[in-house]
N, C-alpha and C positions, 0 to 999 in steps of 0.2 A: 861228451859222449859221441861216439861214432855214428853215422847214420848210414841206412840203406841206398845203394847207389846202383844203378840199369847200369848193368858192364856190357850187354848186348843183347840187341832185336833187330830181328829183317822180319817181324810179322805182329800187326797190332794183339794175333790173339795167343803170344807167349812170350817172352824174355826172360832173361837170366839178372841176378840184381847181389850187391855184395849180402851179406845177412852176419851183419856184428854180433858177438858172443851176448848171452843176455836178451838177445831178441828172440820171439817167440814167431813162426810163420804166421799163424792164421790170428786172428781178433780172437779172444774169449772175454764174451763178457762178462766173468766172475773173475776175468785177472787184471790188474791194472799193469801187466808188464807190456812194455813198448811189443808192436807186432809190426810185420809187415804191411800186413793187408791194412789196418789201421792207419800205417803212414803213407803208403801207396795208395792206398783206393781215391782219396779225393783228388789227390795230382794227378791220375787217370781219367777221375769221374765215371767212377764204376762203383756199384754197391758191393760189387763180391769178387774176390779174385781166388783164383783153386791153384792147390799146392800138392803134384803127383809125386814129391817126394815128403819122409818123414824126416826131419829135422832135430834135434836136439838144441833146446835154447843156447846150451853153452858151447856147442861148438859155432868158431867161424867160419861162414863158408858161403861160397858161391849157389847159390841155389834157382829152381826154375817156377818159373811163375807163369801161371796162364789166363787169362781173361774170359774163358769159358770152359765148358765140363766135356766137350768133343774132344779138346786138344788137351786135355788134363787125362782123357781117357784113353787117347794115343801114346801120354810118356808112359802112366802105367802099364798098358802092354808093354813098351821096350822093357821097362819094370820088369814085370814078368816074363819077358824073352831071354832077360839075361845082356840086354842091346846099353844100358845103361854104365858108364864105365865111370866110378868114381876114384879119387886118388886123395886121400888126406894124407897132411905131415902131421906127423905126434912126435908130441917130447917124452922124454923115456928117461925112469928110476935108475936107469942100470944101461951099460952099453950096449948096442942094439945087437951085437953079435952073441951078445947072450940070451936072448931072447929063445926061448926050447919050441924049432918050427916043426915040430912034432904034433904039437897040440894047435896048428894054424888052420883053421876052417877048410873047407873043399873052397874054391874060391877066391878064395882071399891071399893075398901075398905081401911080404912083409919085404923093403930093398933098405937097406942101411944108408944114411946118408954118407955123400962123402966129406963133410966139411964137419960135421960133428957128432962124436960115439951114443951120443943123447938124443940120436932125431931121428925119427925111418919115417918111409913112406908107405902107407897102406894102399893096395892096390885091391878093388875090389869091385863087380859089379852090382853088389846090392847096397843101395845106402842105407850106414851104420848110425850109430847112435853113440854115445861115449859110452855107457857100460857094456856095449855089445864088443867097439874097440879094445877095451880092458879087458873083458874076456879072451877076447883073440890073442893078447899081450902076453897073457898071464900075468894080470895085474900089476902089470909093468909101469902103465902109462901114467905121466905127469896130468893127473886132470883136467888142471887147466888150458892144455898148451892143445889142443886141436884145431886142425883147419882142413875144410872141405877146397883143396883147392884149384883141382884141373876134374873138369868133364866129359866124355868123350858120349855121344850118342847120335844116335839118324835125325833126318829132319823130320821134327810132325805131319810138317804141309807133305814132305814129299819122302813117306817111308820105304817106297821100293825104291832110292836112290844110292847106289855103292857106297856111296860117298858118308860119313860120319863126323860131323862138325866138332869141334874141339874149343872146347871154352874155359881158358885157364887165368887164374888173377889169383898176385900175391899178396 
């Protein structure tokens, strides 16, 4: 089984960390499925870790993690600014040219890969979920096959800065 892995921090009170399909972000204690915050928190030695994005257990993906509820409440404004920029790869029923970008959300954009007719990239700044992606598709997408996997947003510490950090892992 895959585990959770910090792909990058320059600040103890957020980082980004891999999140394998089947993991769940946050600890529930009515679930016995593997969580982040569960496998994180003691390697930290923190009781609680906060997650300003929604995740979908079954997709894998890069996601952000924070250490307190100030800096959790700074992604969600990007959140809600629109400043969040996510890009997932999906596998696709059908060639990705056939895909009807008619029915494509305001927002969101769909690029075909170029290496195989079965893969597109979704481009989008609000993080999706897999039935929200399927919707987008038109129930296109291979379920299984999702990956959260480049980021694009400001720094928490330092939001009036031009500059937009980019965090990508395959």
């Amino acid at each position: 089984m895959k585990i959770p892995q910090i792909v990058f921090q320059t600040s103890p009170r957020w980082f980004v960390v891999t999140k394998p399909p089947g993991w769940a972000m946050a600890a529930r204690v009515s679930h016995s499925q593997p969580s982040i915050e569960r496998f994180l928190s003691p390697i930290l030695e923190t009781d609680k870790l906060f997650f300003p994005m929604e995740m979908d257990s079954r997709i894998s993906a890069i996601a952000i993690v924070c250490t307190d509820r100030g800096t959790q409440a700074q992604f969600e404004k990007f959140k809600q600014l629109g400043l969040i920029q996510c890009t997932y790869q999906v596998g696709l029923e059908c060639a990705c040219k056939d895909i009807d970008t008619t029915k494509i959300p305001a927002g969101v954009q769909i690029a075909c890969s170029d290496t195989s007719v079965n893969r597109a990239e979704v481009h989008t700044t609000n993080p999706l979920t897999t039935s929200r992606i399927n919707e987008t598709l038109s129930g296109r997408l291979r379920d299984s096959d999702v990956t959260l996997f480049r980021l694009v947003f400001p720094d928490p510490l330092n939001p009036k800065s031009p500059e937009h950090l980019v965090i990508e892992h395959l």
